[in-house]
C-alpha positions in Angstrom: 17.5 -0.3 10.9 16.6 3.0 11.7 16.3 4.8 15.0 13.0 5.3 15.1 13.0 1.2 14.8 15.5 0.8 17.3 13.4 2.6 20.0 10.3 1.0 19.0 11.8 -2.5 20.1 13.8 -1.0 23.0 10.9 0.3 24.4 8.1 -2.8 23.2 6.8 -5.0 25.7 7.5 -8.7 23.9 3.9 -10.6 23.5 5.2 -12.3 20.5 6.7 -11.5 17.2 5.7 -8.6 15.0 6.5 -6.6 12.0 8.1 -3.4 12.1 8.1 -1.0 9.2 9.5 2.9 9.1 6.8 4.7 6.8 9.9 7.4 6.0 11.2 4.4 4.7 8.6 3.4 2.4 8.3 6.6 1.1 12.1 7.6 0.8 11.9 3.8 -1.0 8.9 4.6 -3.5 11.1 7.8 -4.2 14.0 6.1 -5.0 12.4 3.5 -6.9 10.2 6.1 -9.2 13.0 8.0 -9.9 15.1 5.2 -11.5 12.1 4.4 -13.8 11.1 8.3 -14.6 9.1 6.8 -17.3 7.2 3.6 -15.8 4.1 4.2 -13.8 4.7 1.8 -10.0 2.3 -0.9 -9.1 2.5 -1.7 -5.6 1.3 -5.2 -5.1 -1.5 -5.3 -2.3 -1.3 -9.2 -1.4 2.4 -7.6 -0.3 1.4 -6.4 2.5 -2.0 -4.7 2.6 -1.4 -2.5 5.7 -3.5 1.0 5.2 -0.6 3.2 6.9 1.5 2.2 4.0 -1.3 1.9 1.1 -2.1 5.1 2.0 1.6 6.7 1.6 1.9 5.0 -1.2 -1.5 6.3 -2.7 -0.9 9.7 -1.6 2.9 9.6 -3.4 1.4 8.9 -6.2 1.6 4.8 -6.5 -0.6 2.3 -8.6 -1.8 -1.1 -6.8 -2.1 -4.2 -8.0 -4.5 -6.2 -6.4 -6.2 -10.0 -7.3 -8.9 -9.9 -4.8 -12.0 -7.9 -4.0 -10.6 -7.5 -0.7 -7.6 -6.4 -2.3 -9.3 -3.8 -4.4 -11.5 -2.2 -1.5 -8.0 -2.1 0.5 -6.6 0.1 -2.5 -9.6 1.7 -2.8 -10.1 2.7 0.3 -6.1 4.4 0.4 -6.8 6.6 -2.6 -7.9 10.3 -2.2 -11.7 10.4 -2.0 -12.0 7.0 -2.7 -14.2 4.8 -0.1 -14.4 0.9 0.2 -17.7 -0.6 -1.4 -19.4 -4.2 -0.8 -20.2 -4.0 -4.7 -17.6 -6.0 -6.9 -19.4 -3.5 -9.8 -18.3 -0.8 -8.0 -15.2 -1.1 -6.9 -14.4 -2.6 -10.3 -15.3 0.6 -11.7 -13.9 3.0 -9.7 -10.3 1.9 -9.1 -8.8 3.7 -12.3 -5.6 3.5 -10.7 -5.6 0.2 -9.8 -4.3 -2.7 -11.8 -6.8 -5.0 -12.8 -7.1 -8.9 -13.3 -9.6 -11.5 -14.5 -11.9 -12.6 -11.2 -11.2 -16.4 -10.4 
């Protein structure tokens, strides 16, 4: 846990339980894990946990996403440079180069 954590739940007022993540970590993580692969490209998987802080320091570090879901898709849309969320499936489809893409159910 880092200290940053630690004062975050010293200091929270309890109104039930919560996730707590350290975006340093993330991103000291993604490092870690991209340079161990030099040679793979990283998918994050969206359905993970489809927060925008941490799409969006994982977009700007350079990750993939893997998303199953239109919802999904605009999420990882949305945390790429000069990308923005559409309500077209078309669109989104077409414009998420970086994005991993599956079969629509």
């Amino acid at each position: 846990m880092t200290a940053r954590i630690r004062e975050f739940l010293k200091n929270r007022h309890e109104d039930g339980p919560c996730l707590v993540l350290d975006l340093d970590v993330v991103r000291d993580n993604y490092a870690s894990f991209s340079r161990a692969l030099p040679d793979t490209r990283v998918f994050y998987a969206v359905k993970a946990n489809p927060a925008p802080e941490i799409l969006k320091v994982l977009a700007d570090l350079g990750s993939s996403f893997d998303v199953a879901s239109v919802s999904e898709t605009c999420a990882g849309i949305s945390a790429m440079p000069c990308r923005r969320p559409s309500s077209s499936r078309a669109a989104a489809w077409s414009a998420m180069p970086a994005l991993s893409r599956r079969k629509w159910c």
